[in-house]
N, C-alpha and C positions, 0 to 999 in steps of 0.2 A: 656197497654203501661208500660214496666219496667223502660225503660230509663230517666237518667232526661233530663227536660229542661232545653238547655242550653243557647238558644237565644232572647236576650231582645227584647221590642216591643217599640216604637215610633207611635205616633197620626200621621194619614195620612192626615194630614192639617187638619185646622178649620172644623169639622162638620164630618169628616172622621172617619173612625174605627179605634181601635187600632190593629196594625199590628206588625206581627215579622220584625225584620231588614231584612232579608232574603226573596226571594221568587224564585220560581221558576217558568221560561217562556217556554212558548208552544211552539212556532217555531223554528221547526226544532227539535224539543225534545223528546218527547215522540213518533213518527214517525221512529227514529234513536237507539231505543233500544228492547229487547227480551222480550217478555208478561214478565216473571216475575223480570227481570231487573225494568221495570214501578213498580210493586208492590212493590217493595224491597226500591226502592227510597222513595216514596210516604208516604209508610211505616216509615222509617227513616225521614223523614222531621218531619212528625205527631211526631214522637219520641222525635226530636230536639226543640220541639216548632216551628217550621218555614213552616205548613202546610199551606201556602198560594201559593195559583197557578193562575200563569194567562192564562187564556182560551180562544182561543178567533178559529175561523171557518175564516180560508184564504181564500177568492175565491172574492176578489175584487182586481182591479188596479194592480199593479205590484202585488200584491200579489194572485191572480188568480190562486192558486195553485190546487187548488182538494184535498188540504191537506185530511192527516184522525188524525190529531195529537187530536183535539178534540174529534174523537170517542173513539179513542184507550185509551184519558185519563180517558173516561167515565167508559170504559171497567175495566183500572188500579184501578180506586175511587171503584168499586163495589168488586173486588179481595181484596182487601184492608182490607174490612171490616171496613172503616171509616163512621162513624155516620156524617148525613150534617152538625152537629151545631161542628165535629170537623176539620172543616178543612176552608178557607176563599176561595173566588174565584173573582178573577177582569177580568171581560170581556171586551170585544172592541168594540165600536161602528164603521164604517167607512164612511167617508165624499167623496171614491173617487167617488162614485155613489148616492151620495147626492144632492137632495132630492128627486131625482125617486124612489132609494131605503130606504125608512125611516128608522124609528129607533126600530117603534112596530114590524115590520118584522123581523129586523136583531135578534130581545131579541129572540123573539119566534123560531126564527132558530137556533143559537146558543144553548137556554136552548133543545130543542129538540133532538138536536144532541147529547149534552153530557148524558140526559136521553136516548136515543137507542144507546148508549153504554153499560150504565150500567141497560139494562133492567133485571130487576127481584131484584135490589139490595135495599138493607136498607140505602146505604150512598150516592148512586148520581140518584136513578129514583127517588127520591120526589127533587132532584132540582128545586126548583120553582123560583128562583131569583140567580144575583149574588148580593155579596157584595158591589163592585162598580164597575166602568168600567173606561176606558180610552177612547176618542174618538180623532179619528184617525188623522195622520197627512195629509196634503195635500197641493194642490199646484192651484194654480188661484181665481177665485170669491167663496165666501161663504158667505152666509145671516148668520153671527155671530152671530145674536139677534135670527134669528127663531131658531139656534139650540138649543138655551140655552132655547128658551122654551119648543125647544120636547123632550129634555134632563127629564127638568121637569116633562114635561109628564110623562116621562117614569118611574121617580121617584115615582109619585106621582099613577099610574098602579101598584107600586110594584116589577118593575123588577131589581133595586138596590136604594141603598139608600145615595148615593154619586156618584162622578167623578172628573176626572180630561183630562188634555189633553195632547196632545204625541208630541211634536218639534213642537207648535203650533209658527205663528210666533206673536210676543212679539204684536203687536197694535192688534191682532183679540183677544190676550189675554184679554189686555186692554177693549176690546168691551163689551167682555163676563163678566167679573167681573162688569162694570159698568151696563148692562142689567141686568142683576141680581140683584143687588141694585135697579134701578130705579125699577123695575116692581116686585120685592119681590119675587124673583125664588132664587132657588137654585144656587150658586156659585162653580165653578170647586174649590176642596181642594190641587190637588195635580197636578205636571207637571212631566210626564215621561218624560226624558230629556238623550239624548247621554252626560253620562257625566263619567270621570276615568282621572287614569292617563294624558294621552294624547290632549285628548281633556276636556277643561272647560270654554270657551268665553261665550258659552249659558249661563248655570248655573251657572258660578259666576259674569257675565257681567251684567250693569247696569240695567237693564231690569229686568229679571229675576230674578237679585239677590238684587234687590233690593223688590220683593215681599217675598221670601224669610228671609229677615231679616226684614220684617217687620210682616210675620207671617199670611199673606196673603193664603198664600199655603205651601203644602212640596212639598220638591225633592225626586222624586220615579227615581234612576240613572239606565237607559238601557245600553247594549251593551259596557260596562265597559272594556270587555276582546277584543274588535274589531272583534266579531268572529272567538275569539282563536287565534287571531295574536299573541296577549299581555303574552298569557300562552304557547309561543312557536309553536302553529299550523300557521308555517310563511305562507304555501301555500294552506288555506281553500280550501276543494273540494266540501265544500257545500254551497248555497247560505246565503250570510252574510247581514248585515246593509249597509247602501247608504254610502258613502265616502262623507263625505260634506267640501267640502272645499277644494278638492282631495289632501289631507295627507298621503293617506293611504300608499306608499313607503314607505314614512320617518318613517311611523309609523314601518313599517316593519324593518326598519336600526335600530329604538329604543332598540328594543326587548333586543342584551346582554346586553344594557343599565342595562334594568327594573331588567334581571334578574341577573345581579351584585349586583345591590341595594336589590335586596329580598335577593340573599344570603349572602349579609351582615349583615343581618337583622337575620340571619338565620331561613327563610322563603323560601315561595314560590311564583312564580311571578303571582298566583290567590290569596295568601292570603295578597299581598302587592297592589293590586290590588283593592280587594272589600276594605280593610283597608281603604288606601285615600278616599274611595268614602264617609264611614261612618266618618269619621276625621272629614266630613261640617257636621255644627250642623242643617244646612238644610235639610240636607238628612234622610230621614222616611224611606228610604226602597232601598234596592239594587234588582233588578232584575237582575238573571242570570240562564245562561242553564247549567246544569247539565247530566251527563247521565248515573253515576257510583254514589253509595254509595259512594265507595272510594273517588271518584272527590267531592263529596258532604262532607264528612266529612274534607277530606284537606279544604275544603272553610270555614269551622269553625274557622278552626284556623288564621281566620285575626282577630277574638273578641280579641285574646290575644295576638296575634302583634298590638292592637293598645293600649290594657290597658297596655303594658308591654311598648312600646317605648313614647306612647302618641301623639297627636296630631298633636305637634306644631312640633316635631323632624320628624315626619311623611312628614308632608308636607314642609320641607325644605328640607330633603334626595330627595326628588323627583321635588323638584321646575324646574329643566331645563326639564323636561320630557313634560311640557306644549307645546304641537305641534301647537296648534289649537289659538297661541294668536292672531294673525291676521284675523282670521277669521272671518266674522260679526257675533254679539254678540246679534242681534235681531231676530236671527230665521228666518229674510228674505236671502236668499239665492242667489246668482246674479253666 
Protein backbone atom coordinates (compact mmCIF):
# COMPACT_ATOMS: atom_id res chain seq x y z
CA UNK A 1 0.00 0.00 0.00
CA UNK A 2 1.59 3.31 -1.33
CA UNK A 3 -1.00 5.68 -0.66
CA UNK A 4 -1.52 7.54 2.56
CA UNK A 5 -4.15 7.32 4.92
CA UNK A 6 -6.27 9.80 4.93
CA UNK A 7 -9.36 8.77 6.96
CA UNK A 8 -9.72 9.33 10.76
CA UNK A 9 -11.11 6.65 13.17
CA UNK A 10 -13.73 7.10 16.04
CA UNK A 11 -14.50 4.29 18.98
CA UNK A 12 -17.69 2.45 17.86
CA UNK A 13 -19.17 3.10 21.33
CA UNK A 14 -18.19 1.94 24.77
CA UNK A 15 -16.39 -1.58 24.41
CA UNK A 16 -16.43 -1.23 20.40
CA UNK A 17 -13.44 -1.24 17.93
CA UNK A 18 -11.85 1.61 16.73
CA UNK A 19 -13.15 2.28 13.38
CA UNK A 20 -12.55 4.48 10.19
CA UNK A 21 -15.39 7.26 9.81
CA UNK A 22 -16.14 5.77 6.62
CA UNK A 23 -17.47 2.32 5.62
CA UNK A 24 -18.69 0.66 3.16
CA UNK A 25 -22.28 -1.34 2.71
CA UNK A 26 -23.17 -4.53 0.95
CA UNK A 27 -26.65 -4.04 -0.29
CA UNK A 28 -27.11 -3.66 -3.41
CA UNK A 29 -23.22 -3.05 -3.88
CA UNK A 30 -20.84 -5.14 -4.69
CA UNK A 31 -23.79 -7.25 -6.86
CA UNK A 32 -23.98 -3.91 -9.08
CA UNK A 33 -20.49 -3.74 -10.18
CA UNK A 34 -17.48 -5.71 -12.70
CA UNK A 35 -15.06 -8.39 -10.91
CA UNK A 36 -12.52 -6.01 -10.96
CA UNK A 37 -14.41 -2.76 -10.29
CA UNK A 38 -14.89 -4.92 -6.57
CA UNK A 39 -11.09 -5.12 -6.32
CA UNK A 40 -10.21 -1.74 -7.40
CA UNK A 41 -12.61 -0.24 -4.60
CA UNK A 42 -11.75 -2.49 -1.93
CA UNK A 43 -8.39 -1.83 -2.93
CA UNK A 44 -8.57 1.85 -2.54
CA UNK A 45 -10.59 1.93 0.67
CA UNK A 46 -7.62 -0.42 2.31
CA UNK A 47 -5.57 2.38 0.66
CA UNK A 48 -7.76 5.37 2.28
CA UNK A 49 -7.73 3.73 5.82
CA UNK A 50 -11.50 3.16 5.48
CA UNK A 51 -11.20 -0.81 4.89
CA UNK A 52 -14.18 -1.46 6.80
CA UNK A 53 -17.21 -3.44 5.28
CA UNK A 54 -20.46 -4.38 6.19
CA UNK A 55 -21.42 -7.92 5.08
CA UNK A 56 -24.11 -9.31 5.80
CA UNK A 57 -26.19 -12.63 3.52
CA UNK A 58 -30.06 -11.07 2.52
CA UNK A 59 -32.40 -13.90 2.33
CA UNK A 60 -34.78 -13.09 5.28
CA UNK A 61 -38.23 -10.82 5.56
CA UNK A 62 -38.49 -8.34 3.04
CA UNK A 63 -35.09 -8.84 2.40
CA UNK A 64 -35.35 -12.42 0.92
CA UNK A 65 -33.33 -11.77 -1.88
CA UNK A 66 -30.88 -14.67 -2.99
CA UNK A 67 -28.46 -11.95 -2.91
CA UNK A 68 -24.81 -13.02 -3.95
CA UNK A 69 -23.37 -9.58 -2.68
CA UNK A 70 -21.70 -11.58 0.16
CA UNK A 71 -20.02 -14.05 -2.19
CA UNK A 72 -18.96 -11.87 -4.73
CA UNK A 73 -17.28 -9.81 -1.73
CA UNK A 74 -15.63 -12.80 -0.61
CA UNK A 75 -14.43 -13.38 -4.04
CA UNK A 76 -13.26 -9.21 -4.22
CA UNK A 77 -11.40 -9.69 -0.45
CA UNK A 78 -9.31 -12.74 -1.92
CA UNK A 79 -8.42 -10.66 -5.63
CA UNK A 80 -7.55 -8.12 -3.31
CA UNK A 81 -4.73 -9.69 -1.76
CA UNK A 82 -5.78 -8.14 1.72
CA UNK A 83 -4.46 -9.93 4.76
CA UNK A 84 -7.72 -10.67 7.44
CA UNK A 85 -6.00 -8.44 10.39
CA UNK A 86 -6.12 -5.53 7.24
CA UNK A 87 -9.32 -4.94 6.79
CA UNK A 88 -12.61 -4.70 9.72
CA UNK A 89 -16.01 -6.46 8.83
CA UNK A 90 -19.55 -5.80 10.74
CA UNK A 91 -22.11 -8.56 9.91
CA UNK A 92 -25.81 -8.75 10.57
CA UNK A 93 -27.80 -10.62 12.68
CA UNK A 94 -31.65 -10.77 11.71
CA UNK A 95 -34.69 -10.95 14.23
CA UNK A 96 -37.39 -11.32 11.20
CA UNK A 97 -37.25 -15.17 11.60
CA UNK A 98 -36.26 -14.94 15.19
CA UNK A 99 -35.96 -17.27 17.11
CA UNK A 100 -36.59 -20.27 14.75
CA UNK A 101 -33.76 -18.96 12.99
CA UNK A 102 -30.98 -18.38 15.84
CA UNK A 103 -28.07 -16.54 15.85
CA UNK A 104 -25.29 -19.60 15.91
CA UNK A 105 -26.85 -20.61 12.44
CA UNK A 106 -26.94 -17.27 10.87
CA UNK A 107 -22.68 -16.62 12.02
CA UNK A 108 -21.83 -19.82 10.52
CA UNK A 109 -23.88 -19.08 7.23
CA UNK A 110 -22.77 -15.80 6.67
CA UNK A 111 -18.82 -16.55 7.66
CA UNK A 112 -19.28 -19.52 5.30
CA UNK A 113 -20.40 -17.77 2.53
CA UNK A 114 -17.87 -15.07 2.44
CA UNK A 115 -15.07 -17.98 3.06
CA UNK A 116 -16.50 -19.98 -0.44
CA UNK A 117 -16.00 -16.88 -2.13
CA UNK A 118 -12.88 -16.37 -1.40
CA UNK A 119 -11.71 -20.04 -1.39
CA UNK A 120 -7.97 -20.70 -1.78
CA UNK A 121 -7.23 -17.01 -0.51
CA UNK A 122 -4.78 -15.64 2.44
CA UNK A 123 -7.25 -12.67 3.18
CA UNK A 124 -10.83 -13.88 3.48
CA UNK A 125 -10.84 -18.07 3.67
CA UNK A 126 -9.31 -17.97 7.27
CA UNK A 127 -12.38 -15.55 8.18
CA UNK A 128 -13.29 -16.98 11.25
CA UNK A 129 -15.18 -14.10 12.93
CA UNK A 130 -16.62 -10.67 12.13
CA UNK A 131 -15.59 -7.60 14.15
CA UNK A 132 -19.02 -6.77 15.16
CA UNK A 133 -22.34 -7.09 13.96
CA UNK A 134 -25.53 -5.08 13.87
CA UNK A 135 -28.86 -7.00 14.64
CA UNK A 136 -31.56 -6.38 12.71
CA UNK A 137 -34.54 -4.22 12.66
CA UNK A 138 -38.02 -5.50 12.99
CA UNK A 139 -41.53 -5.09 13.62
CA UNK A 140 -44.14 -6.91 16.42
CA UNK A 141 -43.06 -9.19 19.73
CA UNK A 142 -39.31 -9.88 20.50
CA UNK A 143 -38.05 -11.38 23.85
CA UNK A 144 -35.27 -8.35 24.09
CA UNK A 145 -33.70 -10.13 27.09
CA UNK A 146 -33.15 -13.46 25.36
CA UNK A 147 -31.52 -11.79 22.48
CA UNK A 148 -29.10 -9.87 24.48
CA UNK A 149 -28.27 -13.14 25.74
CA UNK A 150 -27.69 -15.21 22.62
CA UNK A 151 -25.99 -12.17 21.30
CA UNK A 152 -23.68 -12.91 24.19
CA UNK A 153 -23.50 -16.19 23.40
CA UNK A 154 -22.38 -15.48 20.23
CA UNK A 155 -19.70 -13.17 21.63
CA UNK A 156 -18.63 -15.23 23.98
CA UNK A 157 -18.36 -18.47 20.85
CA UNK A 158 -16.09 -16.03 19.16
CA UNK A 159 -17.92 -15.07 16.27
CA UNK A 160 -17.60 -11.11 17.02
CA UNK A 161 -16.70 -9.26 19.71
CA UNK A 162 -19.20 -6.41 19.90
CA UNK A 163 -22.71 -5.08 18.43
CA UNK A 164 -25.11 -2.79 18.15
CA UNK A 165 -28.61 -2.35 16.65
CA UNK A 166 -30.32 -1.21 13.36
CA UNK A 167 -33.76 1.43 13.83
CA UNK A 168 -34.41 -0.54 16.93
CA UNK A 169 -37.37 0.97 18.51
CA UNK A 170 -36.14 3.29 21.53
CA UNK A 171 -37.89 1.16 24.82
CA UNK A 172 -36.59 -2.57 23.36
CA UNK A 173 -33.42 -0.42 23.36
CA UNK A 174 -34.04 0.45 26.75
CA UNK A 175 -34.61 -3.24 27.65
CA UNK A 176 -31.35 -4.45 26.09
CA UNK A 177 -29.07 -1.94 27.81
CA UNK A 178 -30.84 -2.57 31.15
CA UNK A 179 -30.51 -6.72 30.56
CA UNK A 180 -27.20 -6.30 30.04
CA UNK A 181 -26.44 -4.44 33.18
CA UNK A 182 -28.74 -6.48 35.46
CA UNK A 183 -27.30 -10.01 34.23
CA UNK A 184 -23.55 -8.71 33.26
CA UNK A 185 -23.87 -9.53 29.40
CA UNK A 186 -22.51 -7.59 26.87
CA UNK A 187 -24.28 -4.20 26.01
CA UNK A 188 -25.11 -3.16 22.20
CA UNK A 189 -22.20 0.04 21.60
CA UNK A 190 -23.40 1.31 18.77
CA UNK A 191 -27.07 2.09 16.82
CA UNK A 192 -27.19 2.07 12.95
CA UNK A 193 -29.75 4.58 12.62
CA UNK A 194 -31.37 6.38 9.08
CA UNK A 195 -29.79 9.40 9.78
CA UNK A 196 -28.51 12.67 7.09
CA UNK A 197 -29.60 15.64 5.83
CA UNK A 198 -33.16 15.00 5.70
CA UNK A 199 -34.22 12.92 8.13
CA UNK A 200 -32.75 13.35 12.15
CA UNK A 201 -36.04 12.94 14.78
CA UNK A 202 -34.44 9.23 15.50
CA UNK A 203 -30.97 10.34 16.14
CA UNK A 204 -31.01 13.40 17.55
CA UNK A 205 -34.52 13.08 19.40
CA UNK A 206 -34.82 12.40 22.95
CA UNK A 207 -34.40 8.95 23.11
CA UNK A 208 -31.62 8.29 21.16
CA UNK A 209 -29.97 11.33 21.64
CA UNK A 210 -30.04 11.42 24.62
CA UNK A 211 -27.91 7.98 24.90
CA UNK A 212 -25.69 9.50 22.65
CA UNK A 213 -24.71 12.35 24.68
CA UNK A 214 -24.30 10.50 27.36
CA UNK A 215 -21.96 8.05 25.68
CA UNK A 216 -23.93 5.16 26.11
CA UNK A 217 -23.52 4.25 22.44
CA UNK A 218 -22.40 5.71 18.91
CA UNK A 219 -24.07 6.60 15.95
CA UNK A 220 -23.15 4.31 13.10
CA UNK A 221 -25.63 6.81 10.26
CA UNK A 222 -27.25 4.37 7.28
CA UNK A 223 -28.85 5.35 4.19
CA UNK A 224 -27.67 9.11 4.35
CA UNK A 225 -28.01 9.59 0.48
CA UNK A 226 -31.86 8.04 0.63
CA UNK A 227 -30.68 5.68 -1.95
CA UNK A 228 -29.07 8.19 -4.28
CA UNK A 229 -32.12 10.44 -4.17
CA UNK A 230 -29.99 13.07 -2.05
CA UNK A 231 -26.83 12.76 -4.80
CA UNK A 232 -29.27 13.38 -7.72
CA UNK A 233 -30.56 9.62 -8.68
CA UNK A 234 -34.20 11.37 -8.19
CA UNK A 235 -35.79 8.09 -9.78
CA UNK A 236 -33.87 4.89 -8.06
CA UNK A 237 -34.45 1.71 -10.28
CA UNK A 238 -33.11 -0.33 -7.68
CA UNK A 239 -34.54 -1.46 -4.49
CA UNK A 240 -33.76 1.29 -1.68
CA UNK A 241 -34.42 1.88 2.25
CA UNK A 242 -38.26 1.81 3.75
CA UNK A 243 -39.60 5.47 3.68
CA UNK A 244 -40.48 5.95 7.18
CA UNK A 245 -42.71 8.49 7.79
CA UNK A 246 -43.63 8.48 3.95
CA UNK A 247 -41.13 11.79 3.13
CA UNK A 248 -39.76 10.32 0.56
CA UNK A 249 -41.57 13.05 -2.28
CA UNK A 250 -40.71 15.89 -0.40
CA UNK A 251 -37.34 14.39 -0.10
CA UNK A 252 -37.24 14.09 -3.69
CA UNK A 253 -38.45 18.23 -4.26
CA UNK A 254 -35.32 18.74 -1.75
CA UNK A 255 -32.82 17.49 -3.87
CA UNK A 256 -31.99 21.44 -5.96
CA UNK A 257 -32.22 22.35 -2.37
CA UNK A 258 -29.19 20.15 -1.14
CA UNK A 259 -27.54 20.67 -4.28
CA UNK A 260 -27.50 24.47 -4.24
CA UNK A 261 -26.24 24.39 -0.70
CA UNK A 262 -23.17 21.97 -1.87
CA UNK A 263 -22.36 24.18 -4.55
CA UNK A 264 -22.22 26.95 -2.51
CA UNK A 265 -20.11 25.13 -0.47
CA UNK A 266 -18.28 24.46 -3.44
CA UNK A 267 -18.83 20.86 -3.05
CA UNK A 268 -20.80 18.07 -3.97
CA UNK A 269 -24.26 16.93 -2.75
CA UNK A 270 -22.49 13.42 -1.37
CA UNK A 271 -19.67 15.36 0.13
CA UNK A 272 -22.19 17.79 2.04
CA UNK A 273 -24.06 14.95 2.69
CA UNK A 274 -21.68 12.47 4.68
CA UNK A 275 -20.28 16.02 5.93
CA UNK A 276 -23.60 16.83 8.24
CA UNK A 277 -23.68 13.24 9.26
CA UNK A 278 -19.92 13.44 10.67
CA UNK A 279 -20.61 17.29 12.04
CA UNK A 280 -22.68 15.16 15.33
CA UNK A 281 -19.99 14.39 17.53
CA UNK A 282 -22.14 11.20 18.08
CA UNK A 283 -21.54 9.98 14.95
CA UNK A 284 -18.61 6.98 14.90
CA UNK A 285 -19.15 6.01 11.42
CA UNK A 286 -21.03 6.76 8.23
CA UNK A 287 -22.13 3.90 6.14
CA UNK A 288 -22.44 4.20 2.66
CA UNK A 289 -22.71 2.48 -0.88
CA UNK A 290 -20.24 3.10 -3.27
CA UNK A 291 -19.49 1.45 -6.59
CA UNK A 292 -16.74 3.61 -8.45
CA UNK A 293 -13.20 4.53 -7.07
CA UNK A 294 -14.14 7.79 -8.48
CA UNK A 295 -17.72 7.96 -6.39
CA UNK A 296 -15.48 6.79 -3.50
CA UNK A 297 -12.81 9.20 -3.74
CA UNK A 298 -15.41 12.32 -4.38
CA UNK A 299 -16.77 10.98 -0.84
CA UNK A 300 -13.52 11.95 0.80
CA UNK A 301 -13.71 15.06 0.29
CA UNK A 302 -16.55 15.81 2.87
CA UNK A 303 -13.24 15.44 5.56
CA UNK A 304 -12.31 18.90 4.10
CA UNK A 305 -15.76 20.31 3.57
CA UNK A 306 -16.14 19.98 7.28
CA UNK A 307 -12.65 21.01 8.60
CA UNK A 308 -12.71 23.89 5.97
CA UNK A 309 -16.40 25.39 6.73
CA UNK A 310 -16.74 23.50 10.38
CA UNK A 311 -19.49 22.41 12.24
CA UNK A 312 -21.53 24.70 13.45
CA UNK A 313 -21.75 26.77 9.79
CA UNK A 314 -22.48 23.26 8.45
CA UNK A 315 -25.34 22.65 10.11
CA UNK A 316 -27.11 26.03 10.02
CA UNK A 317 -26.49 26.13 5.95
CA UNK A 318 -28.63 23.07 6.16
CA UNK A 319 -31.02 23.41 9.06
CA UNK A 320 -34.57 23.73 6.91
CA UNK A 321 -33.42 20.56 4.95
CA UNK A 322 -34.81 18.68 8.22
CA UNK A 323 -37.80 16.68 6.61
CA UNK A 324 -38.48 14.20 9.12
CA UNK A 325 -39.14 16.76 12.37
CA UNK A 326 -42.54 15.47 12.73
CA UNK A 327 -41.94 12.24 12.69
CA UNK A 328 -41.88 9.95 15.75
CA UNK A 329 -38.63 10.19 17.40
CA UNK A 330 -38.80 6.75 19.24
CA UNK A 331 -38.32 4.41 16.58
CA UNK A 332 -41.88 3.25 16.99
CA UNK A 333 -43.53 3.76 13.81
CA UNK A 334 -47.54 4.12 13.62
Amino acid sequence: MTAPRTIPTRPLGPGGPEVPVFALGSWNIWDRMEPDDRIALITRAAEAGAAFFDVAYYNMGPHAEASRTDLLFGEAIRESGLARTEYLLCGKLWLWEYPRTGFAGQMDVSLDRIRAGASGSSGAADVESFDTVVVGDFMGEIDIAQVVRDVHAEILRGSFASWGVNNWPAAALRLALGTAEVEGLTPPSFAQLKYGLVRRSMAEGEFYGRWFAEGRLALQASDSFEGGILVGKLNPARKIGADVGGIRERIVEAYPEVARIAASLDATPAQLGLAFCLANPATANVLFGASSVTQFDDNLGALALLERIGAQRLRRVTAELWLDREVRADGVWS
